[in-house]
N, C-alpha and C positions, 0 to 999 in steps of 0.2 A: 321453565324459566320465568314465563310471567307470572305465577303465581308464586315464587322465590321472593322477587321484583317489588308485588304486593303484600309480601309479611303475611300470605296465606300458609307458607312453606317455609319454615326456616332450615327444616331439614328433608331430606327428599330420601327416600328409603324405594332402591332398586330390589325387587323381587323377584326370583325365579331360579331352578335348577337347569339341570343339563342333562342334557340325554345322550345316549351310547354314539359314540363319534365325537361328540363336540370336543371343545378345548378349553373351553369357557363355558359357566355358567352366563344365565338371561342375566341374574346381576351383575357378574363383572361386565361382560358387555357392554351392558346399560352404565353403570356406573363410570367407566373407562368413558364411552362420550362424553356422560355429562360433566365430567371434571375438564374436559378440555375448554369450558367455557367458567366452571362452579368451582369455588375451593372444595376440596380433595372432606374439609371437614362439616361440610353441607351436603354431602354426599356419600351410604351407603348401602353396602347391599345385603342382603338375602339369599344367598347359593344355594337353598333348601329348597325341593318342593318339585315335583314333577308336575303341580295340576294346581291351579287357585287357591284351592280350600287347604293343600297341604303347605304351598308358599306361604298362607299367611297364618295359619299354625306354626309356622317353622317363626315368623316376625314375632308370635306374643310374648315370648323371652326381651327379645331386644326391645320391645316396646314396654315392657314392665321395668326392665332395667332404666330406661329415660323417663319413664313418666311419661306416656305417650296414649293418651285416649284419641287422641280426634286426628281422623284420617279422610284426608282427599285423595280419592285413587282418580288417576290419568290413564285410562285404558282405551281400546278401541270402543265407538259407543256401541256397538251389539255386545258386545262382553261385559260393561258397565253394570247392568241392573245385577247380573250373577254375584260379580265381586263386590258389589255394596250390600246385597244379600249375607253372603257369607262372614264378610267385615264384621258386618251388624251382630250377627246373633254371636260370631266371637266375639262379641263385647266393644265394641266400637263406635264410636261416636263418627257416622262416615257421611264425606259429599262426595259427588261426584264429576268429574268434568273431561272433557274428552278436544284433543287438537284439532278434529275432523270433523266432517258430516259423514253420517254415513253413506256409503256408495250405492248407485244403482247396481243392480246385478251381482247383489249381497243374498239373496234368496238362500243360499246353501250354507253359510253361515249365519244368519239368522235362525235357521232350522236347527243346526247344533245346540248353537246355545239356547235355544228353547227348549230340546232335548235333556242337556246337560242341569240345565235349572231345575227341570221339574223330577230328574233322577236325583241331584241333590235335596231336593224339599222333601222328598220320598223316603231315602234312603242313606244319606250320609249328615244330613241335620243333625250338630249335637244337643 
């Protein structure tokens, strides 16, 4: 919202699928709250994508369709460097910013995502 607020975000692009059970995709979800405060036309989503790198593969459509180079992703900060990683080399002009600090006794997610990065640079880099 504050970066809405600042005309850093005119539009806010909710990203993510859904997995076996759910009801909703991470962007309906996502996008369902934040219209409860954002017009409905400042706010979309991305129901695509089981994992980061396939969410924002699944966005370069919709982002080619608007004209859309330069992305702020709002993520948790230990997941941050990943998704501006990945943004990047799909062609992304990306910043990053995070609501949080990160937590103490984050030691095991940290670990993933350090894991998860360095399988990405390895092995799924386009």
């Amino acid at each position: 919202r504050v970066l809405r607020e600042q005309g850093v975000a005119p539009l806010i692009v909710v990203l993510g699928g859904k997995r076996e059970g759910d009801r909703f995709t991470e962007a309906q979800a996502g996008a369902a709250y934040l219209e409860e405060d954002l017009p409905a036309s400042e706010v979309t989503g991305v129901g695509l994508g089981g994992n980061t790198l396939d969410s924002l593969r699944s966005f370069r459509p919709t982002a080619e369709r608007r004209n859309i180079r330069q992305l702020v992703i709002v993520s948790d900060p230990l997941h941050l460097a990943r998704a501006q990683e990945i943004a990047q080399d799909l062609g992304f002009d990306v910043e990053v910013s995070s609501p949080e600090s990160p937590a103490s006794g984050r030691a095991l997610t940290l670990a993933r995502e350090t894991l998860v990065l360095t399988y990405y640079r390895f092995f799924e880099r386009p």
